[in-house]
PADO-82260 format. One record per atom (N, C-alpha, C): residue in three letters; chain; atom name; x, y, z. Coordinates in steps of 0.05 Angstrom, whole numbers, plus 5000, padded with zeros to 4 digits. Layout:
<vexros>
+------+-------+------+------+------+------+
| resn | chain | name |    X |    Y |    Z |
+------+-------+------+------+------+------+
|  ALA |     A |   CA |    X |    Y |    Z |
...
+------+-------+------+------+------+------+
</vexros>
This chain:
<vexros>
+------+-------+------+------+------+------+
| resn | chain | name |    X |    Y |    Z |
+------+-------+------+------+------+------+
|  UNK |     A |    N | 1058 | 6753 | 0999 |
|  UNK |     A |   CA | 1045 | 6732 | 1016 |
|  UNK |     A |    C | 1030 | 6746 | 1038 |
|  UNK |     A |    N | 1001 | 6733 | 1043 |
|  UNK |     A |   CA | 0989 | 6753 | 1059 |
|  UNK |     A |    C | 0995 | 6747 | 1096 |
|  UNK |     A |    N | 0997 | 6757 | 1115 |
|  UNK |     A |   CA | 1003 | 6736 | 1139 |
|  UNK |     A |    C | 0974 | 6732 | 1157 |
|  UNK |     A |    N | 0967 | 6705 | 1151 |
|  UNK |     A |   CA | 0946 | 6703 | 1167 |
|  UNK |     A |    C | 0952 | 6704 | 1203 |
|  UNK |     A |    N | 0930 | 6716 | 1219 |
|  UNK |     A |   CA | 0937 | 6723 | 1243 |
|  UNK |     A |    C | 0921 | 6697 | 1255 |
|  UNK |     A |    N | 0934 | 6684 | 1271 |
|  UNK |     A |   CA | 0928 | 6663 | 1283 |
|  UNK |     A |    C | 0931 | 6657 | 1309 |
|  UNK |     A |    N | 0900 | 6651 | 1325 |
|  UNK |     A |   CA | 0893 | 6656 | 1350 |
|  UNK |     A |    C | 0914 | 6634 | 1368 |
|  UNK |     A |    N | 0908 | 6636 | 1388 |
|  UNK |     A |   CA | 0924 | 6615 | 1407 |
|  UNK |     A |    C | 0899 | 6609 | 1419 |
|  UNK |     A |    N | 0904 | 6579 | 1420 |
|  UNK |     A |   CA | 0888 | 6552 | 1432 |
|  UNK |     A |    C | 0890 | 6556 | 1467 |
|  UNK |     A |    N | 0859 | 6553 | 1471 |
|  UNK |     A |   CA | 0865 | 6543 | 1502 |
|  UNK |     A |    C | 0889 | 6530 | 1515 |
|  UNK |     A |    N | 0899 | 6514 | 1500 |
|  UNK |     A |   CA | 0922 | 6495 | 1515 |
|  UNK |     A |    C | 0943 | 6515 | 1514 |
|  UNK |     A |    N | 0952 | 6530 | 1485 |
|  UNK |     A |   CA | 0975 | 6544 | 1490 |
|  UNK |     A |    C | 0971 | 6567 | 1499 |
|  UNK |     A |    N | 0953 | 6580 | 1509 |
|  UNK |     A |   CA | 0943 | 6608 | 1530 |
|  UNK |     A |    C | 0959 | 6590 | 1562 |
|  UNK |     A |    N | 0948 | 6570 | 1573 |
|  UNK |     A |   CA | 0964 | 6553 | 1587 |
|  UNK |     A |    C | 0986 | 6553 | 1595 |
|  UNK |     A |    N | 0998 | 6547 | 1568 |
|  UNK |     A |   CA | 1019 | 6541 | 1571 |
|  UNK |     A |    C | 1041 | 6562 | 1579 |
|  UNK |     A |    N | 1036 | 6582 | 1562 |
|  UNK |     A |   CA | 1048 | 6611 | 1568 |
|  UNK |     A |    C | 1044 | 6623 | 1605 |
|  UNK |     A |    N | 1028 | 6614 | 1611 |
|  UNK |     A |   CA | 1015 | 6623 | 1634 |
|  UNK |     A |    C | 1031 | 6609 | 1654 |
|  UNK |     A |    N | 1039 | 6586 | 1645 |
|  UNK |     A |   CA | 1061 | 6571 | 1668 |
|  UNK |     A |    C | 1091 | 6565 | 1655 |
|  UNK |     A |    N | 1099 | 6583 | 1631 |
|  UNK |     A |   CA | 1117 | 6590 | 1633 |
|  UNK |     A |    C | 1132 | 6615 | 1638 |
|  UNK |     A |    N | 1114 | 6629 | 1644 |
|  UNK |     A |   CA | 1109 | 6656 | 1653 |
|  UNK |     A |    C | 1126 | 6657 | 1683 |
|  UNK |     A |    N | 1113 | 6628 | 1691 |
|  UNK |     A |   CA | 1133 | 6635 | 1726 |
|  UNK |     A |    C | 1154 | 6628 | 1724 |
|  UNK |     A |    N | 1169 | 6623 | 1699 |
|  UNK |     A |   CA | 1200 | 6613 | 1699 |
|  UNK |     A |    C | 1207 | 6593 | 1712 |
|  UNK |     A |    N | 1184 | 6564 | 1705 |
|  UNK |     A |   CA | 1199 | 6541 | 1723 |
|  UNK |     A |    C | 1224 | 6526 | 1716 |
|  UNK |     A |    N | 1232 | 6511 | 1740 |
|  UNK |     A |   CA | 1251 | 6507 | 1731 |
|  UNK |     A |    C | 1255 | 6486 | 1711 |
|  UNK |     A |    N | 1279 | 6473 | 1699 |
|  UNK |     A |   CA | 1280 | 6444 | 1677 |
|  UNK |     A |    C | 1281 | 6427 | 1692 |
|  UNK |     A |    N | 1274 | 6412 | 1714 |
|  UNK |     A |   CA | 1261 | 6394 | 1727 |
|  UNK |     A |    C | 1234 | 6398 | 1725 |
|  UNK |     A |    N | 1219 | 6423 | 1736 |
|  UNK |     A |   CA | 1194 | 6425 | 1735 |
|  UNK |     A |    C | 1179 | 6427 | 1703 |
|  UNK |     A |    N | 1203 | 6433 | 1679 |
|  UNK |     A |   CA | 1189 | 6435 | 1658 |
|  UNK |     A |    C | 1194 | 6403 | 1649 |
|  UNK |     A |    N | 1213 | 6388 | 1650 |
|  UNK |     A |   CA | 1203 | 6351 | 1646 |
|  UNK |     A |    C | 1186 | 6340 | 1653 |
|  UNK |     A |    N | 1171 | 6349 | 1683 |
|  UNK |     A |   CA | 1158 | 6333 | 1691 |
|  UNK |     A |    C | 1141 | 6345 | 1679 |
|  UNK |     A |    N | 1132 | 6363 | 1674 |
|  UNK |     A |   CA | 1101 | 6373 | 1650 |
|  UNK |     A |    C | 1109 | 6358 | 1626 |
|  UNK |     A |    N | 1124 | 6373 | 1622 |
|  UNK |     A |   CA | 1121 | 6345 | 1585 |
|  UNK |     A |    C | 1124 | 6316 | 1593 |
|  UNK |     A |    N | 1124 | 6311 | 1611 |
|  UNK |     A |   CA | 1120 | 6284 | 1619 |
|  UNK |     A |    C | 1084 | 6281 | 1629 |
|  UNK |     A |    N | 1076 | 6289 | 1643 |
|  UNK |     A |   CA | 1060 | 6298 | 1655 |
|  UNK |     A |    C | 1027 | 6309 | 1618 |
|  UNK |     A |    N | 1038 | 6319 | 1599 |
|  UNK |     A |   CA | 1030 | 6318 | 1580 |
|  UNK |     A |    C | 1031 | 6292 | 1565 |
|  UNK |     A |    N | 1058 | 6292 | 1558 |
|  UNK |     A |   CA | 1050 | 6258 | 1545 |
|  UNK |     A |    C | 1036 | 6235 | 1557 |
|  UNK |     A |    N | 1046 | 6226 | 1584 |
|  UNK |     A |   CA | 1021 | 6209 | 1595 |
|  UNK |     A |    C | 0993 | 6214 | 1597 |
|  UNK |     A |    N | 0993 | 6244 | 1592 |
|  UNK |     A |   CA | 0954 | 6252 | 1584 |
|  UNK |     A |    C | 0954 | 6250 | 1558 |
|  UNK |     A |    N | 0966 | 6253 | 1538 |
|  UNK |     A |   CA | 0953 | 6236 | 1513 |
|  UNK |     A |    C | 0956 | 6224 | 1503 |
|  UNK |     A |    N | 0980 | 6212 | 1510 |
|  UNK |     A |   CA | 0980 | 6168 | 1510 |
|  UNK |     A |    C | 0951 | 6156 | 1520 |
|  UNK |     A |    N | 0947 | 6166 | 1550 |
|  UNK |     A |   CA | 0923 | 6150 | 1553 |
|  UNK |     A |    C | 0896 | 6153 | 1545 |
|  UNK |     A |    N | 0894 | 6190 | 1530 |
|  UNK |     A |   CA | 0872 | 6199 | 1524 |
|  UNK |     A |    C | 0881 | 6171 | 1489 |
|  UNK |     A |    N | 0894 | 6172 | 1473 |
|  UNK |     A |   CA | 0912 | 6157 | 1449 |
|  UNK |     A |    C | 0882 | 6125 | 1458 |
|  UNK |     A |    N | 0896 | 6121 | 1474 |
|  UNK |     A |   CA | 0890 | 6084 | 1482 |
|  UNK |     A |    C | 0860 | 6093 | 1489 |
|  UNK |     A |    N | 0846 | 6097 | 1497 |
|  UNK |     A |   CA | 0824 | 6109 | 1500 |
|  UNK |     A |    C | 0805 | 6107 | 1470 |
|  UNK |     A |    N | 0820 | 6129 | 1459 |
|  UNK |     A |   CA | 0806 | 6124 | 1433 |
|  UNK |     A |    C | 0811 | 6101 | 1416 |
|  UNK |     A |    N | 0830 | 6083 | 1424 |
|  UNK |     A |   CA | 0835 | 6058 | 1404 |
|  UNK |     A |    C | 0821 | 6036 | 1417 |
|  UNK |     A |    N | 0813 | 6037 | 1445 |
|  UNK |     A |   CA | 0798 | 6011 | 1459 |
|  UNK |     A |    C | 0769 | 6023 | 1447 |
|  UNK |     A |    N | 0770 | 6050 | 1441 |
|  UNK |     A |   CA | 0734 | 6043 | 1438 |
|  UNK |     A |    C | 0729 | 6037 | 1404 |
|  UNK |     A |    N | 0753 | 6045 | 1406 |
|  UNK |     A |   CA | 0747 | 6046 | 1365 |
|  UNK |     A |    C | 0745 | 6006 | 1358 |
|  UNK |     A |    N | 0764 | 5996 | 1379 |
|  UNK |     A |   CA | 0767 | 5964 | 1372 |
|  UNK |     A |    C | 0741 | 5951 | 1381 |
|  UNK |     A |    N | 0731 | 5965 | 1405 |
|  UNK |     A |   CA | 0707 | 5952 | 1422 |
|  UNK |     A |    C | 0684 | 5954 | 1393 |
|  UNK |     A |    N | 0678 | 5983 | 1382 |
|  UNK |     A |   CA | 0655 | 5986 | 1358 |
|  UNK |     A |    C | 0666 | 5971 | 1340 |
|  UNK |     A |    N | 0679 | 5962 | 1331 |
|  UNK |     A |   CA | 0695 | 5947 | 1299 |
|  UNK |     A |    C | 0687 | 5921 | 1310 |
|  UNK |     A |    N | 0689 | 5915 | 1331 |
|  UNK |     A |   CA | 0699 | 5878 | 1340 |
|  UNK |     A |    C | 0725 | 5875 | 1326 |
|  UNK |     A |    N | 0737 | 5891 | 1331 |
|  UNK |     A |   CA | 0773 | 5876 | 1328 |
|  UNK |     A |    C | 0778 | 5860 | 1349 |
|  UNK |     A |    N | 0793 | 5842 | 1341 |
|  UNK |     A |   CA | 0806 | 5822 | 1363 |
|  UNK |     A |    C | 0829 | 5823 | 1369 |
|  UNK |     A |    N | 0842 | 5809 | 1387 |
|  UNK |     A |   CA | 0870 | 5808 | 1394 |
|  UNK |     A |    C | 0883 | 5802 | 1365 |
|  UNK |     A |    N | 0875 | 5781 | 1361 |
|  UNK |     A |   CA | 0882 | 5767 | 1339 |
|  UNK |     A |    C | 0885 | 5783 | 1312 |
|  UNK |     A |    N | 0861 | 5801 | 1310 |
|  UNK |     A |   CA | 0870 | 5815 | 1278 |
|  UNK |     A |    C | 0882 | 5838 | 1288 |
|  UNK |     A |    N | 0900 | 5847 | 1311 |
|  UNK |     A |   CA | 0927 | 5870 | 1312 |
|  UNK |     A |    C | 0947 | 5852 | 1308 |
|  UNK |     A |    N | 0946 | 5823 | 1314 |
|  UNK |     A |   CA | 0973 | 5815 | 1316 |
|  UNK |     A |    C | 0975 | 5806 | 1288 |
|  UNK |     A |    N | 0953 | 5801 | 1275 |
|  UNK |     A |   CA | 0960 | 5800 | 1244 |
|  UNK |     A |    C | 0957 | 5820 | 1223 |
|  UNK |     A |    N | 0963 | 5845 | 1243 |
|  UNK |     A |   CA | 0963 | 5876 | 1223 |
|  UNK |     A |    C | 0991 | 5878 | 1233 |
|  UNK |     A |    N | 1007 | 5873 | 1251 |
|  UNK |     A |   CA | 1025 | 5875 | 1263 |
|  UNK |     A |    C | 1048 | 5857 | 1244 |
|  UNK |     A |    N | 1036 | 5840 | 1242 |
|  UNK |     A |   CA | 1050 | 5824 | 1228 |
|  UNK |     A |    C | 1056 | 5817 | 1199 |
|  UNK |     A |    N | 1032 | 5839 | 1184 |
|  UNK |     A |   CA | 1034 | 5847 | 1153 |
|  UNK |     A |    C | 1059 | 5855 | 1140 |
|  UNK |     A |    N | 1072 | 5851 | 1116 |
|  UNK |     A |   CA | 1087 | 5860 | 1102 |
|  UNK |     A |    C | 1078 | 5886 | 1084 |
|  UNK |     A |    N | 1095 | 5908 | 1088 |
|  UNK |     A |   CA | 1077 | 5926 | 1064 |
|  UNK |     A |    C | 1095 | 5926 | 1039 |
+------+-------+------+------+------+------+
</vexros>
């Protein structure tokens, strides 16, 4: 098996860089907290504009919501 060498992403160069100072597990919750609320809202972002171009309505989530599969 051959091992492909695989770069690190802007975000995880970051990330290393502020775990580098050894914060503490208070200070590392509030980043993964602090992360998830940035892409939950980046998330809703892309679903209000995707509903705004479609013309989805209130109405057709609550009856996708409400589908049987």
């Amino acid at each position: 098996m051959h091992d492909i060498p695989q770069q690190l992403t802007p975000l995880q160069l970051e990330l290393l860089k502020i775990y580098s100072f050894q914060p503490s597990e208070a200070d590392l919750i509030a980043i993964k907290k602090m992360l998830a609320a940035y892409f939950a809202q980046k998330l809703i972002q892309q679903v209000d504009e995707a509903v705004e171009k479609k013309g989805i309505t209130g109405d057709d989530l609550k009856s996708w919501l409400n589908e049987k599969t």
